[in-house]
C-alpha angles and dihedrals in degrees: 000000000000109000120239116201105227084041102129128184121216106006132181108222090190089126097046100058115069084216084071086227122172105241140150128203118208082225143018129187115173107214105223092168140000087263084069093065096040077061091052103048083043094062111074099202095051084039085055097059134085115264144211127185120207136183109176101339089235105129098037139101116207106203092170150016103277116239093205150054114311105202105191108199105232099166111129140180140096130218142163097246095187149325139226142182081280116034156008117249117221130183129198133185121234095243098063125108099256088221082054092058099050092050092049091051085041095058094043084058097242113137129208114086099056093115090063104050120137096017104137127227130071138289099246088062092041098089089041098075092022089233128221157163145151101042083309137104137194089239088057087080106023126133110174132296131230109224132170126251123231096178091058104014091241143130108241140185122229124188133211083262099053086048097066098206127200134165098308094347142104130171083253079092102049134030091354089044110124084001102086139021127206115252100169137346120214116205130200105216107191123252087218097048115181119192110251103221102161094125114091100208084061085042102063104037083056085058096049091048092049097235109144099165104038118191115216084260094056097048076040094066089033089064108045085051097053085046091046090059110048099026127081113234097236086205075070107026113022108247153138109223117241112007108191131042123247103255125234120224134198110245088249090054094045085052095051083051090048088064101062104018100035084170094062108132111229133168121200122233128228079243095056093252121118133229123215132202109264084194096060095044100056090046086054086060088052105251114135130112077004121148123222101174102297110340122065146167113280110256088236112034113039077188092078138060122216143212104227090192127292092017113152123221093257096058090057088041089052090041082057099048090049093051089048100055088044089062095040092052092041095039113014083241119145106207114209115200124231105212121083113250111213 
């Protein structure tokens, strides 16, 4: 096998995964350029191994040691590409922090991303899940993306068509999954930017702070404040962030739930449908702040499982699958988790 300089055996990838798990990956390339994956796909026995691709690991559960290839995505670098009559063009290389990214655009006064500010991971994994948060999406700005190919050893442009993206979904975890892998993402931020606050958590910590015109970096600081508080640092507390989805429900559902639990948050959908609030729902059930073993569900936030210290990716996989099987029996609600088990 041809050597490749950064190629590592047996590593623990304990510092690359936000749930602080202890787990070890036969074998470990950083990609620092797209030169660093044509040498992959040009080397038959890394090409032959399993593979999994990782940004900040911060939306990952490592439930085992991984027998394969671990490429962990390093590129860095931002730039205004271009602008038009409508928007500002920004591109961002998969490797930054996604965070990074948002304040950047932020201080060069360019709006758009505010809502998702301080969510952690990296750029590149950012469209996979098609993150969001507060009445925002990651959709909402993209432009396109430039990934390469595995299938044809080629640099390719998708588009926000080609990404199918849905509420927490991209087409990066179906038909494209293992096929390509993220090099940049370009954004539009609009040149008539509006604030989005919807939400009425951002709403009304813009009121008590009397700010009736906000400006993107105020919603900005709002929310990192709001996320701050309720979310654990998992420099401090191993996470990753919110574990489940928030589950959709037919209007005829959302009226039987009505009956027994008339305080249910629900937000209706442009299709009719209705989303709940994963987080209520499992608090109803009593979780929070609740130990199993060593993992747990954050005091604050029932929304988020926790590594209480040495936890292995199997106790927060089986805590899961507990809450999980609570909501379903008190509510007939299927939870589906947001983090990607390996």
């Amino acid at each position: 096998m041809n050597s490749m300089p950064s190629l590592q055996h047996d590593f623990s990838l304990r510092s690359f995964n936000t749930f602080g798990i202890d787990a070890n990956a036969s074998s470990y390339l950083e990609i620092t350029s797209s030169d660093d994956l044509f040498q992959v796909f040009n080397n038959p026995e890394l090409m032959s191994q399993p593979r999994l691709v990782i940004g900040g690991g911060s939306n990952l559960l490592l439930t085992d040691h991984f027998s394969g290839l671990v490429l962990r995505m390093a590129m860095k670098g931002m730039n205004v590409e271009r602008e038009d009559a409508d928007a500002v063009y920004v591109r961002a290389a998969a490797g930054e922090k996604w965070h990074d990214l948002v304040s950047w655009t932020l201080e060069q006064g360019y709006g758009g991303l505010e809502n998702l500010s301080w969510i952690p991971g990296t750029v590149g994994a950012a469209p996979v899940q098609n993150i969001g948060a507060y009445g925002s999406e990651l959709k909402d700005c993209f432009h396109s993306l430039k990934a390469f190919d595995f299938r044809g050893g080629k640099v390719v442009e998708l588009s926000k068509s080609d990404c199918q993206f849905a509420y927490r979904h991209s087409i990066f975890k179906t038909d494209f999954k293992d096929r390509f892998i993220i090099l940049d993402v370009c954004f539009a931020l609009p040149k008539a930017w509006k604030p989005n606050v919807a939400y009425a958590e951002v709403d009304k910590e813009l009121a008590a702070r009397k700010m009736a015109n906000p400006t993107a970096a105020d919603i900005s600081r709002v929310i990192i404040d709001i996320r701050q508080r309720k979310l654990p640092d998992p420099a401090v507390t191993g996470n990753a962030g919110s574990f489940f989805k928030n589950p959709t429900v037919e209007a005829e559902k959302l009226l039987e739930l009505k009956k027994d639990y008339p305080a249910m948050p629900s937000y209706e959908q442009p299709d009719g449908t209705y989303r709940l609030a994963a987080g209520w729902l499992i608090d109803q059930c009593g979780w929070k702040g609740k130990h199993y073993g060593n993992a747990g569900v954050c005091e604050t936030q029932a929304l988020v499982l926790v590594n209480r210290g040495n936890a292995s990716g199997k106790e927060i996989a089986e805590l899961s699958e507990a809450i999980k099987k609570d909501v379903f029996d008190t509510f007939g609600i299927r939870l589906e988790p947001e983090p990607v088990f390996v």
